[in-house]
C-alpha positions, 0 to 999 in steps of 0.5 A: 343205742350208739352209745352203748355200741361205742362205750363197750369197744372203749371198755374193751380197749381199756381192759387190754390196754390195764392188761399190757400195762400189768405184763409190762410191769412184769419185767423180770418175772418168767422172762419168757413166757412174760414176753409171749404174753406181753406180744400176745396183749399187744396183739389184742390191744392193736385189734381193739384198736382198729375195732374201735376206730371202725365203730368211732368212724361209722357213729360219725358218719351217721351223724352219731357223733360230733367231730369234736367227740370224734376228734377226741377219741381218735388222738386216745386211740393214735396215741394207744397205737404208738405205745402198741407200735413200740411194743411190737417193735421190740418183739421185732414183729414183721410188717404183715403181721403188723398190718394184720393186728392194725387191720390197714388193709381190708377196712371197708368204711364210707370215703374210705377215711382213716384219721390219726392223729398226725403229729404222733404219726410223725414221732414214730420210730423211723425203722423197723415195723413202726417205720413201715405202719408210719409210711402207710398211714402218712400214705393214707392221709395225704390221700385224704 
């Protein structure tokens, strides 16, 4: 049962991140439009993101999962959200609608823990919105 719970917010995942992959091969093409797309996948791959890592997070606490399989997971998904970061970035989204799509805010999960991979976190961009998503998060850890 847990499995299938954690295997179908992975496929989901996967199926935006092949989608934000295809908009952004799609350089040229209805530039426009192209970049209302390519924001609007981000948007969504950034939600799945957050949805993902709840699901990972909850399956842990219940003893679901190992920490290794957790581990694993959580460096795909760090390193999913930088690629969604830099996306977004470019759309020069503002920092409320970054919290919105990563979810920072509201995420009501035991201990109140949130795991990233650090050392990815640390090669954010040091301005614009992957700069404010990388001061929360380094935030969120040292309270850990």
């Amino acid at each position: 049962m847990h499995v299938d719970y954690l295997l179908d917010a992975i496929l989901e995942l996967n199926e935006a991140e092949m989608q934000l992959r295809y908009v952004n091969s799609l350089e040229n093409v209805l530039p426009k439009k192209q970049k209302e797309a390519e924001k609007a996948l981000a948007k969504r791959v950034g939600r799945c993101l957050s949805d993902t890592y709840i699901k990972v997070e909850k399956l842990y606490q219940k003893r679901k999962i190992s920490f290794e399989e957790k581990e694993n997971i959580l460096i795909q998904l760090s390193q999913t959200a930088l690629k969604v970061a830099s996306t977004l970035e470019e759309h020069q989204i503002t920092l409320n609608e970054a919290e919105q799509v990563f979810r920072l805010r509201g995420i009501d999960l035991p201990y109140k823990r949130k795991q990233f991979e650090l050392w990815d976190i640390f090669k954010w961009p040091n301005k614009g919105v992957a700069s404010g998503m990388k001061r929360q998060l380094i935030e969120i850890i040292l309270d850990l």
